[in-house]
N, C-alpha and C positions, 0 to 999 in steps of 0.2 A: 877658551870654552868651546870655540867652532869647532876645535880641532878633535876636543876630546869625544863632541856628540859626534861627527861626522864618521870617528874610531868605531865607537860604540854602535850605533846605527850601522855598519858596516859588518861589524861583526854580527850582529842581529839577523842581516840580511842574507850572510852567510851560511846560520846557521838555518834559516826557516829555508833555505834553495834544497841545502844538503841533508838535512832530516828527510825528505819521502825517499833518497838516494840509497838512506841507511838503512831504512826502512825494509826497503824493495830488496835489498843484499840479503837481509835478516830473513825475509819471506822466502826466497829462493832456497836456501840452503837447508832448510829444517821444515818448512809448510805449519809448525806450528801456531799456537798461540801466544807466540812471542815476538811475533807482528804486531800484536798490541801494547804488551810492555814496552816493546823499546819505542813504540811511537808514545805512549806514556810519557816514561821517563825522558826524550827528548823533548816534550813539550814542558814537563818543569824543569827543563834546565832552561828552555827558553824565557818563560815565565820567571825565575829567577833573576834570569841576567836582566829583565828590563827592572826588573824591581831594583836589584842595583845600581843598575844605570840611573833610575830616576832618582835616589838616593843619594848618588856622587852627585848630578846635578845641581838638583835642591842644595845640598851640602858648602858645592862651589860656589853657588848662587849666593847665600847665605855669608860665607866669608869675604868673598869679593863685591858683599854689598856694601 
């Protein structure tokens, strides 16, 4: 179970470093309004993934009790 949070937490960590990185790429190229979108849409992929993550937990948690 250490191992899977420590994965998951890591990838989490990953992703919230490298989102303004995208962001910023996304801004530069075009000056649009798709500075927002994709800072959107990478916020509910973040959102997502903890909501999975807590779900696998709970899940292992639950079996391995």
């Amino acid at each position: 179970m250490d191992r899977l949070r420590q994965d998951l937490d890591g990838l989490m960590h990953y992703i919230r470093r490298v989102r303004p990185e995208i962001a910023a790429i996304d801004r530069q190229t075009d000056g649009d309004e798709r500075f927002e979108s994709m800072d959107e849409q990478l916020e509910a992929v973040v959102t997502a993934m903890d909501a999975a993550a807590n779900t696998i937990m709970e899940t292992w948690r639950e079996t391995n009790s």
